[in-house]
N, C-alpha and C positions, 0 to 999 in steps of 0.2 A: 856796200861792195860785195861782189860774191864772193863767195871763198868756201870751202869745204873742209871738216873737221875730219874727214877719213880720209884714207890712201896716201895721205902727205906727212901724217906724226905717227901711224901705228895702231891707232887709234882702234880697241877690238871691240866690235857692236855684235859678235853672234850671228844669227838668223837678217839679222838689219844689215847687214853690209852691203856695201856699193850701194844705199841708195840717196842721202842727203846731200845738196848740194849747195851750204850756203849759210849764212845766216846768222842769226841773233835771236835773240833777247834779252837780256830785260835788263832793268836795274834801276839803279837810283833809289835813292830815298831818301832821306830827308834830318836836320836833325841841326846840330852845333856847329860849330864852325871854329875861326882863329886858331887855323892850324899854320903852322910856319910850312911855304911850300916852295918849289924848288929855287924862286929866285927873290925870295923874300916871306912878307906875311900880306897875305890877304885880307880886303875885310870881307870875314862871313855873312852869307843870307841865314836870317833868324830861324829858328827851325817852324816845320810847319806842322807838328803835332804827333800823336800816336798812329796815322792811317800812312806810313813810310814802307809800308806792303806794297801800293798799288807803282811803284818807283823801284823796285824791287827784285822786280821780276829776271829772269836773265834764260837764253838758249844754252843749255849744258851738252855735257857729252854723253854718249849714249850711254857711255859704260858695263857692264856685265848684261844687263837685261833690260834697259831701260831707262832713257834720260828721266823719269820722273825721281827713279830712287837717288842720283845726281843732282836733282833740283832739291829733295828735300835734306840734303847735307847742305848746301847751299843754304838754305831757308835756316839750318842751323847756324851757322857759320853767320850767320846777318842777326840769330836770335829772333828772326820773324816764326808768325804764330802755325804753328802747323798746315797747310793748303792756302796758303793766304798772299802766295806771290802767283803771278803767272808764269805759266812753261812755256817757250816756245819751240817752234816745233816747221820744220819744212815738208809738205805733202807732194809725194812725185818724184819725179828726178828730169830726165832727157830723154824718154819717150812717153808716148800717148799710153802705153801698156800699163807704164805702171802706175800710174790715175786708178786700174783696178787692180793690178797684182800688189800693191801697198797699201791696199784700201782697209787690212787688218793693223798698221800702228798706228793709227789711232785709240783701236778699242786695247793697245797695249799700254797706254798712258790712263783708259779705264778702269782696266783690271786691274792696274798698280791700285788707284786712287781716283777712283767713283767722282771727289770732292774737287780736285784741280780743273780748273781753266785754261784753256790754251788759245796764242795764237798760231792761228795754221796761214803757213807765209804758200800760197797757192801759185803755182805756174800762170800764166793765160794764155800763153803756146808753147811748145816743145821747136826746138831748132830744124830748122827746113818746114817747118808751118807757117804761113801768112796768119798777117793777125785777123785779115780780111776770111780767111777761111771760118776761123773762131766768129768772129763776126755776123757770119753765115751762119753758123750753126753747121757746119762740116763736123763739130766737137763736142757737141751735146751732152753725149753718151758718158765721155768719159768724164766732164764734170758731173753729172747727174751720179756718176760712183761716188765721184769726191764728195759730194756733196752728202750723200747718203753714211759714207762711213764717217762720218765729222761730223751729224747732226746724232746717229746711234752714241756715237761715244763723247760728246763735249757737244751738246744744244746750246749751248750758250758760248760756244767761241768765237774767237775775234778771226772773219776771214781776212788776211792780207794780201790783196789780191796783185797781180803784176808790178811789185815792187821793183822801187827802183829803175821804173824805166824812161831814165835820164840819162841811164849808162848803155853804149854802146854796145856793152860784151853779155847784155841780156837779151832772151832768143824774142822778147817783147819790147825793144827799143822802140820809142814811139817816133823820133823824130822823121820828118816827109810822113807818117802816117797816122798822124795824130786821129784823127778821125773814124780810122781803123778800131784802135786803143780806144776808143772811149765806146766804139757800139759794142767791141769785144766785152769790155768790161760790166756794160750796162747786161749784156748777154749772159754772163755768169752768175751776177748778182742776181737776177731775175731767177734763173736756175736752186739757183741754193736757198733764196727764199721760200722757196716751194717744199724745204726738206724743213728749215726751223725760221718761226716769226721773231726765233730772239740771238742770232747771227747778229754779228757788228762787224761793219766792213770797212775796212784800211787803207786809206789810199798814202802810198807813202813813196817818195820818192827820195834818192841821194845826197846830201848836202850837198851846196854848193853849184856854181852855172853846170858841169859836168860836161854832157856830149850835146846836151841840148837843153832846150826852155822846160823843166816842168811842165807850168802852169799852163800850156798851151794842152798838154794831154788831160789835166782833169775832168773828169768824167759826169760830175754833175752833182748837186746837193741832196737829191732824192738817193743818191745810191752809195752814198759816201758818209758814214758816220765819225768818225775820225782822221784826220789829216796827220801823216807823220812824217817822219823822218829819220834818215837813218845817219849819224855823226860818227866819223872815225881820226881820231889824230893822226894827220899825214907829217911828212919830213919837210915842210913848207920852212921858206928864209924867215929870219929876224929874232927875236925872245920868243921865250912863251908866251910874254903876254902881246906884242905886235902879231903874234900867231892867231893869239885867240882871236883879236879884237877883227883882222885882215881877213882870215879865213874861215873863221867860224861864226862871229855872232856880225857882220858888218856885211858878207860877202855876199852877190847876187845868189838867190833862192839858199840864203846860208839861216843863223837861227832867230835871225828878228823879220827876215821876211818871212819864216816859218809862224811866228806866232801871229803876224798881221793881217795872211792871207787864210791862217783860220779862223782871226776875227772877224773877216770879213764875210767867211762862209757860214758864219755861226757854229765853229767845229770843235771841238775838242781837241790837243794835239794828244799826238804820239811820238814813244820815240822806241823803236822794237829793236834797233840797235845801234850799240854807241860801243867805245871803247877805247882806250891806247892802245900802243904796242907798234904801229908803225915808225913812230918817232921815238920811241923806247919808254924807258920809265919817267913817266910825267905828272906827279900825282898832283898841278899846277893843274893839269885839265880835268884833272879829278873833281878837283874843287869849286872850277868854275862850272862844269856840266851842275855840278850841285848843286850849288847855287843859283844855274839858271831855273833848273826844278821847283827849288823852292820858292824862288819868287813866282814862277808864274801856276806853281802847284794848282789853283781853281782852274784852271784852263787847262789841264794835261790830266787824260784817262788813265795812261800806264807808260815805264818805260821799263826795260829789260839789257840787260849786259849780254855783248857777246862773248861770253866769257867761253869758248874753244878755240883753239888755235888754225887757223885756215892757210888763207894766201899770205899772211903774216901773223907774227903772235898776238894772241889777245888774252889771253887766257888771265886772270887776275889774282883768284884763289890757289894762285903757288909762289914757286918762289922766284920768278921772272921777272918781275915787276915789281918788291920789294918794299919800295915807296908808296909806290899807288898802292900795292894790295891793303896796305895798315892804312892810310888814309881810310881807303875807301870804304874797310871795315867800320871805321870809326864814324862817318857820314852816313853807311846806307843801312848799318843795322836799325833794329828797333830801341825806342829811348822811352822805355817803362821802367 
């Protein structure tokens, strides 16, 4: 979903303001289970070993200077090993300008910390641009910036490229133009290879049917290293667990068609952002995201919490969320 961590909580980023518009990452990880949850006891997924890093990951707040020094309280807070979660991170905002006038935070996530990884969740058009134009190469220029300042300061990031465009209120919704979306997409990814051969690229769309068919915009196997998705607990009817079973793991392009149709592409999944807080405290979905992690852990590169508060709360490490926060503490930290 998109949603934005400034202008809506107060949220003070310094030199960074007004420009992030959205997002996630990271989290999960991995570990025990048989915790009593809100509408009973589950039975827990076995844990899946000491690598609960790569599950771990979460989009923080910017805070004083920089979401990395945010990420690594975080990485406390979870007991993981110093730079060993992923940061996520949104490049651009809602024009073409700032593809280059924000082309320096990136190398502000290097300066912090040389050693972190990030995924950079990338535009594929700005609002009032055709995706047909991008397509064309009308737009070159200013991914050839992004591309540039993402390869100088993280050569090895994960690009996430037109996320989410399932959802209508993205300025890259694919639906009537799927075909658009995928030469656009193939058009960037061409582009950015050309700055690093060790970019990993995102294809990750919305839980759920949403505004339109996904898998009608997929872009292709050659250009797609990961297939993700993004999971949020919405206010849907019945228990939590008719919730979960309905809308998240059963529901057209929801999360078993997620793992099926990256077995079928030979893909990895992702999940760069997940989280409660629309339905409230629900540490019942705490559990089960867990659990889905951990069962299918050999087939998932990374997932990431959106832990800032946007278009609704999500925020986990405070005291909002209560239940979930101590679950989730107790599931995603490290178990050494």
């Amino acid at each position: 979903m998109v949603r934005t961590d400034r202008n809506r909580r107060g949220d003070s980023r310094g030199p960074h303001q007004g420009i992030f518009r959205k997002l996630v990452i990271v989290i999960a990880a991995v570990a025990l289970s048989g915790i009593v949850m809100v509408r009973g006891e589950t039975n827990a997924a076995p844990p899946v070993g000491l690598n609960s890093a790569k599950i771990a990951g979460a989009f923080v707040n910017w805070g004083a200077v920089g979401r990395e020094h945010t990420l690594q309280i975080w990485e406390r807070w979870l007991r993981q090993d110093p730079s060993s979660v992923l940061g996520v991170d949104f490049y651009a905002q809602s024009t073409w300008e700032d593809y280059v006038r924000l082309s320096w935070v990136p190398g502000v996530w290097k300066k912090l910390n040389p050693k972190r990884n990030v995924v950079w969740s990338v535009p594929l058009t700005v609002k009032g641009t055709a995706l047909a134009d991008v397509a064309n190469g009308a737009h070159d220029a200013e991914f050839e910036a992004a591309a540039r300042a993402i390869s100088e300061a993280q050569p090895r990031a994960i690009i996430r490229l037109g996320w989410e465009m399932n959802l209508e209120s993205m300025a890259w919704f694919a639906k009537g133009q799927e075909a658009d979306y995928i030469k656009a997409f193939r058009r960037v990814v061409g582009i950015f290879r050309r700055y690093s051969n060790d970019f990993r690229y995102d294809w990750c769309p919305g839980w759920g049917p949403q505004d339109s068919a996904a898998d009608l915009a997929y872009p292709g196997d050659d250009v797609v290293d990961y297939i993700g998705l993004d999971v949020y607990d919405f206010k849907y009817e019945g228990s939590a667990e008719e919730r979960w079973n309905t809308f998240y793991k059963k529901a057209s392009f929801g999360l078993e068609w997620h793992r099926d149709f990256a077995v079928q592409h030979g893909k990895l999944m992702s999940y760069p952002e997940w989280g409660v807080g629309n339905f409230g405290d629900n540490p019942f979905f705490v559990q089960q995201m867990h659990d889905w992690f951990v069962t299918n852990s050999k087939n998932i590169a990374y997932a990431a919490y959106f832990d800032v508060n946007g278009l609704w709360p999500t925020q986990i490490d405070n005291d909002q969320f209560p239940r979930s926060r101590e679950l989730f503490r107790k599931l995603f930290q490290r178990k050494s």
